[in-house]
N, C-alpha and C positions, 0 to 999 in steps of 0.2 A: 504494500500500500504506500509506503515512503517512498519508495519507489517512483512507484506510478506519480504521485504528487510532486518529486522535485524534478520529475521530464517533465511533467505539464508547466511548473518556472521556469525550467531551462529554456522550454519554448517563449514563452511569453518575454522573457528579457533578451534573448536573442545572443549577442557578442559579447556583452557584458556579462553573462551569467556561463559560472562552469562549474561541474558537477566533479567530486573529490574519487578518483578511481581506486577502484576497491584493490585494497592489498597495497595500500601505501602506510608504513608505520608513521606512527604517532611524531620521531622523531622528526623522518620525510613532511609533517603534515607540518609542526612548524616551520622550518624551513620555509614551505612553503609559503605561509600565510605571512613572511614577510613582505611580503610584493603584493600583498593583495592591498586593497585600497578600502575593502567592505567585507562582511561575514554575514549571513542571511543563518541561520540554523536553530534549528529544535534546541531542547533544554541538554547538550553533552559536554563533552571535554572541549569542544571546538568555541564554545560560550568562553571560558572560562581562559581558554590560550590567547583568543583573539580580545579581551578585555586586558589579559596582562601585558600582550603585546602594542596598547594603545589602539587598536583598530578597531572603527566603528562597527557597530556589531545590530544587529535585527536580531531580539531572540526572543522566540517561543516557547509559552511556558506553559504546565497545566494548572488547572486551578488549584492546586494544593497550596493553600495560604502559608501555612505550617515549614513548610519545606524551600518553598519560593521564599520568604523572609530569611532565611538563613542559607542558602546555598546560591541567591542569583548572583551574577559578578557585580560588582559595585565597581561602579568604573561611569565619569561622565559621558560615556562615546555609548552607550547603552541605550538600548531603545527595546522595548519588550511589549509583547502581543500575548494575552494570556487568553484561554481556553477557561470557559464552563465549569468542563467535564475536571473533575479534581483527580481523577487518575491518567488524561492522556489529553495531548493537542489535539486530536480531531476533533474538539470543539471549537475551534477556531474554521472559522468558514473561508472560503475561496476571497469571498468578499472584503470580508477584515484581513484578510493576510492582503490583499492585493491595496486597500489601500493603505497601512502601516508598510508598504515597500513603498509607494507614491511618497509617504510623507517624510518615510528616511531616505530618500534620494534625493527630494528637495531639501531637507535640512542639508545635508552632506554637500548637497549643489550651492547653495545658501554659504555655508562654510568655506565653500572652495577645495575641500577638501580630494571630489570627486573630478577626472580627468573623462575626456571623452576618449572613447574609446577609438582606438587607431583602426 
């Protein structure tokens, strides 16, 4: 199902959006996300890298109050989309995700932070 859900982003953001290939370690993935510019991701490890690496971050949470208070990254570059459902994000709809990307890419654009993509 996560899956299926971040090809339907990939498609909808087109060159700007890329999907992380399976079988890259943890190490490889920072590395990586040094060059990224943005982070879009569910409630993982990738939340909590990309807050400590300073990079602005889109993260999905589920409604668990309890757990979200004490485990989200506390970092200003944060921007969070929280879910209903107290055990899992697919209470978060197409629609609220689609527009919390609109409004962190204006902030981010706002910022100057964000580069056009070549």
């Amino acid at each position: 199902n996560e899956q299926r859900l971040a090809r339907t982003a990939l498609e909808a953001g087109g060159e700007n959006v890329t999907l992380l290939p399976t079988g890259v370690s943890i190490m490889e993935l920072i590395a990586l996300m040094g060059h990224l510019q943005a982070v879009v991701s569910v409630d993982t490890s990738i939340c909590h890298i990309a807050a400590n690496l300073n990079i602005p971050l889109l993260a999905m949470y589920n409604g668990n109050n309890f757990n979200f208070s004490r485990w989200y990254p506390y970092s200003k570059r944060v921007w969070i989309v929280r879910s209903p459902d107290w055990k899992s994000v697919d209470g978060i709809t197409y629609e609220q995700l689609a527009k919390a990307v609109e409004s962190f890419i204006a902030d981010l654009s706002d910022q100057s932070v964000l580069k056009q993509a070549q």
